[in-house]
mmCIF file of the N, C-alpha and C atoms, coordinates in Angstrom:
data_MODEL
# 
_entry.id   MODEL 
# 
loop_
_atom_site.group_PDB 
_atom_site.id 
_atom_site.type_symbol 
_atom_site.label_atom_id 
_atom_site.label_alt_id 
_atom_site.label_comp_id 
_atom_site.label_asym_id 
_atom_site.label_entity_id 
_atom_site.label_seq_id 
_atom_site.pdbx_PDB_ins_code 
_atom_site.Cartn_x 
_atom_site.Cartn_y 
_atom_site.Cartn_z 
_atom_site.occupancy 
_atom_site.B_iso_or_equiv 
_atom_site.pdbx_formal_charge 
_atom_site.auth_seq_id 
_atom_site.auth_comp_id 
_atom_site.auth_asym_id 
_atom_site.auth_atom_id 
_atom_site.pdbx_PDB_model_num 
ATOM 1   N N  . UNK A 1 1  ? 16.201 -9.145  -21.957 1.00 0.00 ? 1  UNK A N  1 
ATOM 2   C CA . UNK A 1 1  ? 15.447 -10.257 -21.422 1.00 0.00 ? 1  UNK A CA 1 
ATOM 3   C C  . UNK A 1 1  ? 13.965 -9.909  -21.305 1.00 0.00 ? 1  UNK A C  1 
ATOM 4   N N  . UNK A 1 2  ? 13.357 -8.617  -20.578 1.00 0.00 ? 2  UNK A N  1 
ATOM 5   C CA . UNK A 1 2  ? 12.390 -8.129  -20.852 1.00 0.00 ? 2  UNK A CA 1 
ATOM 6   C C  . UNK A 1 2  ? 11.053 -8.343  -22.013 1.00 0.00 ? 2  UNK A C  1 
ATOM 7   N N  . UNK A 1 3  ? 12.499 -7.736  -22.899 1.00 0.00 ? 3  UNK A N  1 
ATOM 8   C CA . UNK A 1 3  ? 11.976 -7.964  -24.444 1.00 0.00 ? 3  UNK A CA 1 
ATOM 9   C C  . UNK A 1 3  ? 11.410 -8.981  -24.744 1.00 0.00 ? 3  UNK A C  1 
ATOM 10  N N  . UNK A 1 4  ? 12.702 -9.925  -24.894 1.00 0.00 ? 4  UNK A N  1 
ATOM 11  C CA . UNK A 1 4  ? 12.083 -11.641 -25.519 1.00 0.00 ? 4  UNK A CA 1 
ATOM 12  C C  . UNK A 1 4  ? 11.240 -11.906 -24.361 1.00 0.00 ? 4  UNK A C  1 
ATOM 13  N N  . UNK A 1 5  ? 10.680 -11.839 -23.322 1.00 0.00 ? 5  UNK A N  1 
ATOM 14  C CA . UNK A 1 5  ? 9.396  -12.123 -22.121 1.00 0.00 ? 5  UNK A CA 1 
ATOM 15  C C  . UNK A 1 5  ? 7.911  -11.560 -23.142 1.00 0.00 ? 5  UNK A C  1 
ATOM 16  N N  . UNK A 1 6  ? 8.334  -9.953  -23.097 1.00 0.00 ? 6  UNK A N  1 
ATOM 17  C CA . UNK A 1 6  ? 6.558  -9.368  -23.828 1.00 0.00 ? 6  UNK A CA 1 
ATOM 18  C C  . UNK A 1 6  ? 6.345  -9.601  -25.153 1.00 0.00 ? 6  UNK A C  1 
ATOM 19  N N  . UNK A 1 7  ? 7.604  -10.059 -25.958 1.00 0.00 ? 7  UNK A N  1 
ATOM 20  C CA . UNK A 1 7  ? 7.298  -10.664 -27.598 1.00 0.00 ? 7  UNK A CA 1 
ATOM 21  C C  . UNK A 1 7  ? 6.950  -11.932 -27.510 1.00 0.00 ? 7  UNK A C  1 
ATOM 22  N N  . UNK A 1 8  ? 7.160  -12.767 -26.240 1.00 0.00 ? 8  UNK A N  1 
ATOM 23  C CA . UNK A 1 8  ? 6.507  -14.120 -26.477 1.00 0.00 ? 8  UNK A CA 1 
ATOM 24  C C  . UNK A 1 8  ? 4.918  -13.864 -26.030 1.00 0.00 ? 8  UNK A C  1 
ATOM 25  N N  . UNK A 1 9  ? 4.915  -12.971 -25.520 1.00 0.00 ? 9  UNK A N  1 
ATOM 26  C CA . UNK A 1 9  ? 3.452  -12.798 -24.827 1.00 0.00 ? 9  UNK A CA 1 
ATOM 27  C C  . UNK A 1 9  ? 2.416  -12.184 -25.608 1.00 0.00 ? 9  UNK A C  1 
ATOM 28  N N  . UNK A 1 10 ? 3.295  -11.568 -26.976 1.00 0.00 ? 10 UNK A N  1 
ATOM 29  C CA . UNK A 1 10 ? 2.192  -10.742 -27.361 1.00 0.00 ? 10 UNK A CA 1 
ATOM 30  C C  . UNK A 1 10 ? 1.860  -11.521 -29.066 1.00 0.00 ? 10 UNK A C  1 
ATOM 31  N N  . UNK A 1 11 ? 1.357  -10.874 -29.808 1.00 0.00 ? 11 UNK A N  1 
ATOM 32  C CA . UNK A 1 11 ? 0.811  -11.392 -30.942 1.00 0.00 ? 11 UNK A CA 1 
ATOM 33  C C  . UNK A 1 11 ? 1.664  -11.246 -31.794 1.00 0.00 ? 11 UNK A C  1 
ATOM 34  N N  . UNK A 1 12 ? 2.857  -9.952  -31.635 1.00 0.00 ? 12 UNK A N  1 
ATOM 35  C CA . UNK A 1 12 ? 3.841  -9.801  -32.934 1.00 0.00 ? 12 UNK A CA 1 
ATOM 36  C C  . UNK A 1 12 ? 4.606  -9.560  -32.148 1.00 0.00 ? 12 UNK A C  1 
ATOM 37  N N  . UNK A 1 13 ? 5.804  -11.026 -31.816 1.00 0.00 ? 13 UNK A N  1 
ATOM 38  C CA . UNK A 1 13 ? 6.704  -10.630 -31.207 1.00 0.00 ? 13 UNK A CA 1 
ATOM 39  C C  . UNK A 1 13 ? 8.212  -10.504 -31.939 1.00 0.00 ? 13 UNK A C  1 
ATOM 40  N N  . UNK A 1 14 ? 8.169  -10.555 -32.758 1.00 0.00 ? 14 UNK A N  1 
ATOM 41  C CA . UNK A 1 14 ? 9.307  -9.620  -33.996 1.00 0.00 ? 14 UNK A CA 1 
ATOM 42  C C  . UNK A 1 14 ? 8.611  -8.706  -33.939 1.00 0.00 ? 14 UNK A C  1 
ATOM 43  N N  . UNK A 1 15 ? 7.765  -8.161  -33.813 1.00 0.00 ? 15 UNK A N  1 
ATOM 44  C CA . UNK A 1 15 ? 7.647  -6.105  -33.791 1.00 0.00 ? 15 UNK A CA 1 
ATOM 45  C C  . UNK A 1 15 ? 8.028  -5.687  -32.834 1.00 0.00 ? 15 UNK A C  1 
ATOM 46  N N  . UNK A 1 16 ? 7.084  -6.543  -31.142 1.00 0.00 ? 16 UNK A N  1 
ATOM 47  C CA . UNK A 1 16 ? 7.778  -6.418  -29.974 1.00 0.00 ? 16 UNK A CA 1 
ATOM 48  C C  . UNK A 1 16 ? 9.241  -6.110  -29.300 1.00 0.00 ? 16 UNK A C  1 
ATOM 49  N N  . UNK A 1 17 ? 9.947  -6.968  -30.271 1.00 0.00 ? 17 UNK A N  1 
ATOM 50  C CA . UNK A 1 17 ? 11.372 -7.439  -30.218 1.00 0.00 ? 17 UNK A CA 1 
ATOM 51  C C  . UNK A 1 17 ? 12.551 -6.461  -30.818 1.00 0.00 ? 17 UNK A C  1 
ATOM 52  N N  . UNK A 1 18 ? 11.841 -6.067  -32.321 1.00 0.00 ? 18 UNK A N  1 
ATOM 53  C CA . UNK A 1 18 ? 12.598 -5.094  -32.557 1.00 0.00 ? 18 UNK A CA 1 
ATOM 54  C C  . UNK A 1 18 ? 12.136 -3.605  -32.088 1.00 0.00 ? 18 UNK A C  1 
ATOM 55  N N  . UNK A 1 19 ? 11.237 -3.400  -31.413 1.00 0.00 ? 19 UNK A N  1 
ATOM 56  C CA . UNK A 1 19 ? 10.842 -2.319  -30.903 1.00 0.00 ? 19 UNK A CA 1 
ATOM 57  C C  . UNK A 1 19 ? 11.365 -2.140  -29.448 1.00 0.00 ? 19 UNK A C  1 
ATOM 58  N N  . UNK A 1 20 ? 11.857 -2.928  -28.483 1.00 0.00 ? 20 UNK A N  1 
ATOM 59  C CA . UNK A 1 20 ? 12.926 -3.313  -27.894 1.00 0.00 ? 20 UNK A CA 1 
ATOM 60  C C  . UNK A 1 20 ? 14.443 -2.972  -27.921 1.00 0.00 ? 20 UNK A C  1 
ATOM 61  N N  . UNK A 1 21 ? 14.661 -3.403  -29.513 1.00 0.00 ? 21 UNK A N  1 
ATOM 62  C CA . UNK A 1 21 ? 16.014 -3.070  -29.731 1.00 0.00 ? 21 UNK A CA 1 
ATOM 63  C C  . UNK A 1 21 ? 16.113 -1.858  -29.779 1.00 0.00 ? 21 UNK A C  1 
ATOM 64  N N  . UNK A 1 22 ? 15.366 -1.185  -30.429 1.00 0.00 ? 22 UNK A N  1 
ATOM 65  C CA . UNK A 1 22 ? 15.441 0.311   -31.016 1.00 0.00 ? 22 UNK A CA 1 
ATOM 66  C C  . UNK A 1 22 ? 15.577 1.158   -29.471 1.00 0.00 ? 22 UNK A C  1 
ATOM 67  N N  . UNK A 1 23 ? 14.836 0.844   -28.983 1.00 0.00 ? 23 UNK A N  1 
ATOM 68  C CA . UNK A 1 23 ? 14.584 1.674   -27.498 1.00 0.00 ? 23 UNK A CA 1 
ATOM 69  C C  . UNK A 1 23 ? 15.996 1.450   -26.932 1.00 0.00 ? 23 UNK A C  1 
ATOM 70  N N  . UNK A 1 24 ? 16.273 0.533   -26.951 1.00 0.00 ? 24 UNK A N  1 
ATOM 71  C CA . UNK A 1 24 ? 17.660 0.173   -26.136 1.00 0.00 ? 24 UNK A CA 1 
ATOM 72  C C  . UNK A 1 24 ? 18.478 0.844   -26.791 1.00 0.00 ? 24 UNK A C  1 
ATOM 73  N N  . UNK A 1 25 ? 18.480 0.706   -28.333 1.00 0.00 ? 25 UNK A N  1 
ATOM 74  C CA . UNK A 1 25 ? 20.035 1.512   -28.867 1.00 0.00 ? 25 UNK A CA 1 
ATOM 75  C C  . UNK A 1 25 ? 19.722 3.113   -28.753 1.00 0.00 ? 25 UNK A C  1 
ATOM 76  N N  . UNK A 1 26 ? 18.304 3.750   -28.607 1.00 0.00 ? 26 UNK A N  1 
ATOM 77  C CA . UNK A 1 26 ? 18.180 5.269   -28.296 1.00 0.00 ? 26 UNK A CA 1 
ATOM 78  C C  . UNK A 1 26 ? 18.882 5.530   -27.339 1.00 0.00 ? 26 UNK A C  1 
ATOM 79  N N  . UNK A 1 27 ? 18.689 5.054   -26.013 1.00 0.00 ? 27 UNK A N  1 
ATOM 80  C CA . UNK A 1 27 ? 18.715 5.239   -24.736 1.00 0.00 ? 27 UNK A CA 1 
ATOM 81  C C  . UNK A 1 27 ? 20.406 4.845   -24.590 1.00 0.00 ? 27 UNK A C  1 
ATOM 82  N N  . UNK A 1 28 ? 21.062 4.268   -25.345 1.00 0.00 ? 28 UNK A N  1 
ATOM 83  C CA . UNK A 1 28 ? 22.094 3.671   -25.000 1.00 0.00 ? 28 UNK A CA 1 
ATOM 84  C C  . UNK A 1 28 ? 23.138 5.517   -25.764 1.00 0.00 ? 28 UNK A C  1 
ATOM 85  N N  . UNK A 1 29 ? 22.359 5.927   -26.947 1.00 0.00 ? 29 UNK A N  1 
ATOM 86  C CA . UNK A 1 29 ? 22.996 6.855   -27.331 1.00 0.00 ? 29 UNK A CA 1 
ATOM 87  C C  . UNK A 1 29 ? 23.156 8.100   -26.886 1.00 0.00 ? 29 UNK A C  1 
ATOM 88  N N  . UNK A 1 30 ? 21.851 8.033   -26.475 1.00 0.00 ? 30 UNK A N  1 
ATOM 89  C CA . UNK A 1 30 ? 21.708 9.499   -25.368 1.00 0.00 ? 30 UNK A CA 1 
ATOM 90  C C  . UNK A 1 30 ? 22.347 9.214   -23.932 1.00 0.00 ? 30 UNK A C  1 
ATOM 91  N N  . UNK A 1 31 ? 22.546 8.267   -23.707 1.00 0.00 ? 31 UNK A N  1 
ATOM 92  C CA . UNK A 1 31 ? 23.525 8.184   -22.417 1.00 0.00 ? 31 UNK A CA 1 
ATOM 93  C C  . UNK A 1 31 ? 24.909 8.146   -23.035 1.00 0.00 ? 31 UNK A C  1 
ATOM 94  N N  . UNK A 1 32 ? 25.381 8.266   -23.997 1.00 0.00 ? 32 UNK A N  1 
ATOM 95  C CA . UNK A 1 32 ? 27.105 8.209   -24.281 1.00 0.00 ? 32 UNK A CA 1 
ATOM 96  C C  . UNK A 1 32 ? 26.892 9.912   -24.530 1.00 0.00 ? 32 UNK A C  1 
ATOM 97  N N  . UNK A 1 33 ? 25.809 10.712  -24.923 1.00 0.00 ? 33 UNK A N  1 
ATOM 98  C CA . UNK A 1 33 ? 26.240 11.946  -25.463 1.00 0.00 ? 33 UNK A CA 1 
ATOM 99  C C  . UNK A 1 33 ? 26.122 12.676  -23.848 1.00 0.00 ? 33 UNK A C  1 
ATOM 100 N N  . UNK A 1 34 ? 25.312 12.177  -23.048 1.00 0.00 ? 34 UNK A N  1 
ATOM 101 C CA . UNK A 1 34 ? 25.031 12.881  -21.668 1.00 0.00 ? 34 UNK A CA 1 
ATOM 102 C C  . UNK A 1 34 ? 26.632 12.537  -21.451 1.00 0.00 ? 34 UNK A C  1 
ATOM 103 N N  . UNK A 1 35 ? 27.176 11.310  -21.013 1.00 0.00 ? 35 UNK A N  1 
ATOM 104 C CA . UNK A 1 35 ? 28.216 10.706  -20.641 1.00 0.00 ? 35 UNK A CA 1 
ATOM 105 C C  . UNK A 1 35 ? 29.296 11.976  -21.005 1.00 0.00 ? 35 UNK A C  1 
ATOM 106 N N  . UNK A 1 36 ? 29.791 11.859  -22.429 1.00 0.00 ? 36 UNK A N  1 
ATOM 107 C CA . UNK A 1 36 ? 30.718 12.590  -22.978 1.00 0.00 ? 36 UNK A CA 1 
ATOM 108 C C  . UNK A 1 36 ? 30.619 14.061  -22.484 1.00 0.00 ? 36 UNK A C  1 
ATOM 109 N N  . UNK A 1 37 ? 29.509 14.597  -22.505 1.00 0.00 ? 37 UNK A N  1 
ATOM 110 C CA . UNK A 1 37 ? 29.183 15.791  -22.013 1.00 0.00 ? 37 UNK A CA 1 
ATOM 111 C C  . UNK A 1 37 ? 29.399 15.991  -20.235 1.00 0.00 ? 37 UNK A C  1 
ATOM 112 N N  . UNK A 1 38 ? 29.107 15.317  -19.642 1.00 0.00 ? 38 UNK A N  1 
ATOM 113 C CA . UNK A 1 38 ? 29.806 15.228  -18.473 1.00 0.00 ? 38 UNK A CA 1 
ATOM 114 C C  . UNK A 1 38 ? 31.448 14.960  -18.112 1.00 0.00 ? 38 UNK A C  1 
ATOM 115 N N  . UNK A 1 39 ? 31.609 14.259  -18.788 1.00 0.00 ? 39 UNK A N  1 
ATOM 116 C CA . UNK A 1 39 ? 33.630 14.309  -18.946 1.00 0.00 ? 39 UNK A CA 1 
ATOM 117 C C  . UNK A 1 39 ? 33.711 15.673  -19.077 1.00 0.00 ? 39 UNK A C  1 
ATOM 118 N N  . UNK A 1 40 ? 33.496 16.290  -20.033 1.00 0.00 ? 40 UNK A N  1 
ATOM 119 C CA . UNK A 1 40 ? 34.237 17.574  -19.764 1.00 0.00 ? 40 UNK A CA 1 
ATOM 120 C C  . UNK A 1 40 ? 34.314 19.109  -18.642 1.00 0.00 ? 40 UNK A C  1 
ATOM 121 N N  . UNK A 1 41 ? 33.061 18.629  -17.564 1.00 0.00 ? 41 UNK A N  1 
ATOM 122 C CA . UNK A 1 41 ? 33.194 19.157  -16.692 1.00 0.00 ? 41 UNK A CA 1 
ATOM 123 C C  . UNK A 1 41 ? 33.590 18.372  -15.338 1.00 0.00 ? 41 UNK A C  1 
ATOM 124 N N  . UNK A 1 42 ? 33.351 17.106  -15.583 1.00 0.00 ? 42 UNK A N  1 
ATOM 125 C CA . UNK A 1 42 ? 34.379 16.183  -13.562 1.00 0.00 ? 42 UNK A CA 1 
ATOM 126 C C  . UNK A 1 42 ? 35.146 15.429  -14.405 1.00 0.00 ? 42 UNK A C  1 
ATOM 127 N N  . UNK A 1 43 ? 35.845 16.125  -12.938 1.00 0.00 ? 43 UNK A N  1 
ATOM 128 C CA . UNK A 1 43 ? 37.329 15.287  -13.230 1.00 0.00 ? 43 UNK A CA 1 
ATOM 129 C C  . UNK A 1 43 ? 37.217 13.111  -12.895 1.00 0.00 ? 43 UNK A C  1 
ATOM 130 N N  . UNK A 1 44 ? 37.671 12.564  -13.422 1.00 0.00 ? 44 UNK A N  1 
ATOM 131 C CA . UNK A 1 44 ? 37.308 11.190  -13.377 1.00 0.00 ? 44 UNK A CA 1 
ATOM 132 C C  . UNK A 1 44 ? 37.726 10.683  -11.950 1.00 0.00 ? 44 UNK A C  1 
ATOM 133 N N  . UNK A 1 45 ? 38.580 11.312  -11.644 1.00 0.00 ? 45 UNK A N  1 
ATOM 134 C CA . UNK A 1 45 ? 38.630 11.093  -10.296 1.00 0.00 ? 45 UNK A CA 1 
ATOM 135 C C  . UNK A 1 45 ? 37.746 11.154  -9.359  1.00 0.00 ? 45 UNK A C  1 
ATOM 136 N N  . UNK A 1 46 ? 37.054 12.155  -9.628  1.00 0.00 ? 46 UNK A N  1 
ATOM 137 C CA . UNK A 1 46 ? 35.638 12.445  -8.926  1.00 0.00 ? 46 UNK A CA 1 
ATOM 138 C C  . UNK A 1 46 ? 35.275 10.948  -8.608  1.00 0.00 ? 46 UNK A C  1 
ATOM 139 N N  . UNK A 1 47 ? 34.231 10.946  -10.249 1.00 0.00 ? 47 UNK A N  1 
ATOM 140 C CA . UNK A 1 47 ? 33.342 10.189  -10.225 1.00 0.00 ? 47 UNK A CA 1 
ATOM 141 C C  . UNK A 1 47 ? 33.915 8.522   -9.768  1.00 0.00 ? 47 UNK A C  1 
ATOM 142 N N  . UNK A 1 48 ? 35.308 7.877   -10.138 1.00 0.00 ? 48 UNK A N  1 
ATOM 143 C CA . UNK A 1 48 ? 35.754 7.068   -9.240  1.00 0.00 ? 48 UNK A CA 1 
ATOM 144 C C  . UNK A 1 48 ? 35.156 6.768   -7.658  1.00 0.00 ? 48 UNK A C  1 
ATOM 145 N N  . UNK A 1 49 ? 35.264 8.204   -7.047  1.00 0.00 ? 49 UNK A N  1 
ATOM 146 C CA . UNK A 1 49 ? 34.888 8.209   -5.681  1.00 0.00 ? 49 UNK A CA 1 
ATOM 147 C C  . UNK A 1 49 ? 33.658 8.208   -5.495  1.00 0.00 ? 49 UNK A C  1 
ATOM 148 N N  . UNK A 1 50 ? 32.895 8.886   -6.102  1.00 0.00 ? 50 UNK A N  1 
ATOM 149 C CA . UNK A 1 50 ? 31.697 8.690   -5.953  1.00 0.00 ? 50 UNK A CA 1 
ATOM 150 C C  . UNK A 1 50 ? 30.936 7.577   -6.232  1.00 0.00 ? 50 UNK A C  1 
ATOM 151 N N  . UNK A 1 51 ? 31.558 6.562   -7.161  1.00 0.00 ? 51 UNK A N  1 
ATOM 152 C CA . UNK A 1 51 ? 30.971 5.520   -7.811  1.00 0.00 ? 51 UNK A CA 1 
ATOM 153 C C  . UNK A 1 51 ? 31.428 4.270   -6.545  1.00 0.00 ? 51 UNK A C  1 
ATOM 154 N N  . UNK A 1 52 ? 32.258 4.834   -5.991  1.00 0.00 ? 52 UNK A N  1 
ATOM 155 C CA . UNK A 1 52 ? 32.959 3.571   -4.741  1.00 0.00 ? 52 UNK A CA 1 
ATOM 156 C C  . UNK A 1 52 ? 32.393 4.372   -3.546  1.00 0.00 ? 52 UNK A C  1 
ATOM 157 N N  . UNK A 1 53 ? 32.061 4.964   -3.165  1.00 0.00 ? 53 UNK A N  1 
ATOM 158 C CA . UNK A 1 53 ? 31.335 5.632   -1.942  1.00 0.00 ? 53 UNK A CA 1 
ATOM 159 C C  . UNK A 1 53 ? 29.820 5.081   -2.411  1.00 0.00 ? 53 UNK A C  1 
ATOM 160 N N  . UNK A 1 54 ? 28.465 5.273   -3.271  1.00 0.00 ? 54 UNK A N  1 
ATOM 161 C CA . UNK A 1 54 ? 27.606 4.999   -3.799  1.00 0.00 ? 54 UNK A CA 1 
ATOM 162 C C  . UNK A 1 54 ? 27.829 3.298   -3.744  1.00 0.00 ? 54 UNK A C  1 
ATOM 163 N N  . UNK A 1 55 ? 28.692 2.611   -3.691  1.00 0.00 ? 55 UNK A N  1 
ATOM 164 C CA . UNK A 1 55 ? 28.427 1.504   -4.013  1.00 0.00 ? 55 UNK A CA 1 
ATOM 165 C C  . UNK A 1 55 ? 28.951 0.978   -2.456  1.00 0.00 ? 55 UNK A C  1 
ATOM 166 N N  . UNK A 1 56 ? 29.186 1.373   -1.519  1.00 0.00 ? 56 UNK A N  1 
ATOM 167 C CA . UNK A 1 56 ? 29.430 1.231   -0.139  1.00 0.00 ? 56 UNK A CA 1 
ATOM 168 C C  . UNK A 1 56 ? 28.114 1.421   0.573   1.00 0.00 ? 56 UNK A C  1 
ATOM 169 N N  . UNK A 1 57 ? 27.495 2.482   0.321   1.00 0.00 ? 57 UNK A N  1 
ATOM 170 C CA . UNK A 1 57 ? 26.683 3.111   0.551   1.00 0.00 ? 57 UNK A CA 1 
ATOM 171 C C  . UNK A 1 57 ? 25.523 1.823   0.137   1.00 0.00 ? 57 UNK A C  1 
ATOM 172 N N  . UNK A 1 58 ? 25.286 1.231   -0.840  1.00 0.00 ? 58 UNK A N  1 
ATOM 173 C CA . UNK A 1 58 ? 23.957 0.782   -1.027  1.00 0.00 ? 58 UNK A CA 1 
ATOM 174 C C  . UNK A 1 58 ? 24.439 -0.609  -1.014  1.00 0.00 ? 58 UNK A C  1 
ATOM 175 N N  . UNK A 1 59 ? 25.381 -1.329  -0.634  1.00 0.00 ? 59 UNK A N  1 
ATOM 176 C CA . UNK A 1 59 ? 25.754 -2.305  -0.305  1.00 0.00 ? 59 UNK A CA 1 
ATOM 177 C C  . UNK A 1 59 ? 25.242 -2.265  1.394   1.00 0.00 ? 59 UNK A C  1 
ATOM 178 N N  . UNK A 1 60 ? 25.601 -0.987  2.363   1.00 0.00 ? 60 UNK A N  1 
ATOM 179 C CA . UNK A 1 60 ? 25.176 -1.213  3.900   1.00 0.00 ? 60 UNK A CA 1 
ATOM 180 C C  . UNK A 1 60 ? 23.728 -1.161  3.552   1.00 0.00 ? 60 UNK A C  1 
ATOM 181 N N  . UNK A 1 61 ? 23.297 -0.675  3.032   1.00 0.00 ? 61 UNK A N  1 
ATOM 182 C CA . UNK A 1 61 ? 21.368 -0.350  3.268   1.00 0.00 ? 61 UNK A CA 1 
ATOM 183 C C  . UNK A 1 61 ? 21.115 -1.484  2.117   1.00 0.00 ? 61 UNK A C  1 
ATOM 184 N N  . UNK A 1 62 ? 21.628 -2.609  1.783   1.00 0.00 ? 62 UNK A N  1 
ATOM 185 C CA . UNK A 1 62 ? 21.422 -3.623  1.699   1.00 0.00 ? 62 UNK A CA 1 
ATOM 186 C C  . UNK A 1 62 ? 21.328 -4.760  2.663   1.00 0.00 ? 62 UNK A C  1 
ATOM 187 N N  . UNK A 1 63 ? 22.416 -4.449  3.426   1.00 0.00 ? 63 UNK A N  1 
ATOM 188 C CA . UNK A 1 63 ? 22.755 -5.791  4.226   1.00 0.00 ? 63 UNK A CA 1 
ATOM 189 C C  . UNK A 1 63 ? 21.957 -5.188  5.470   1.00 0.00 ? 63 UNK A C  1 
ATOM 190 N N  . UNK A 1 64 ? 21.564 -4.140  5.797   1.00 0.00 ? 64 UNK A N  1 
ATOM 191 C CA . UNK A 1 64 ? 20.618 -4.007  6.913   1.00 0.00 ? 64 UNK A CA 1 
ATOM 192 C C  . UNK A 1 64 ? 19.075 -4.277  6.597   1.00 0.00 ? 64 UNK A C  1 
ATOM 193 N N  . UNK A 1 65 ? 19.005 -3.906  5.049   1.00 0.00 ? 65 UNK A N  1 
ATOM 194 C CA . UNK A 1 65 ? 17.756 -4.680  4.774   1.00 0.00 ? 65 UNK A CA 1 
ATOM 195 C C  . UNK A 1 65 ? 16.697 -3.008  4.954   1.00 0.00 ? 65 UNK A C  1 
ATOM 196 N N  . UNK A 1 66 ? 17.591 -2.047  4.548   1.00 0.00 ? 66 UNK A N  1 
ATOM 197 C CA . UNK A 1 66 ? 16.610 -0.778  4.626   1.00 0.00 ? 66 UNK A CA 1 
ATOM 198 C C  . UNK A 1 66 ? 16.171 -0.419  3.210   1.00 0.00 ? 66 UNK A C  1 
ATOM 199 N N  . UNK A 1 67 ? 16.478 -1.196  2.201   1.00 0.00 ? 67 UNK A N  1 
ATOM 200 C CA . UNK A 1 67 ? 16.069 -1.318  0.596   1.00 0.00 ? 67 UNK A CA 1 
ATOM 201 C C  . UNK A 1 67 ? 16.305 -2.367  0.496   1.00 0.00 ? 67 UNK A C  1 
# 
């Protein structure tokens, strides 16, 4: 969404746009190789808990309004 916002704004927004994409599919790849690389040291169980504790967690310092 970003994207299509600064390609309408700018002068070449097909360069904008696909320069956008590209960034997104880098970033999307280096997070599956970080990803994969982390599986093999926590157990998924872990991160389950941590991902439901973290999301408890910033749900209260939401609703108190401390972020």
């Amino acid at each position: 969404m970003v994207g299509i916002g600064i390609s309408a704004k700018s002068g070449k927004p097909v360069s904008v746009w696909f320069g956008s994409v590209c960034a997104y599919a880098v970033v999307t790849i280096i997070s599956v190789f970080i990803g994969t690389a982390f599986a093999k040291f926590i157990k998924p169980d872990l991160i389950r808990y941590l991902g439901g504790t973290l999301f408890i967690v910033i749900g209260i310092l939401i609703f108190l309004k401390l972020i």
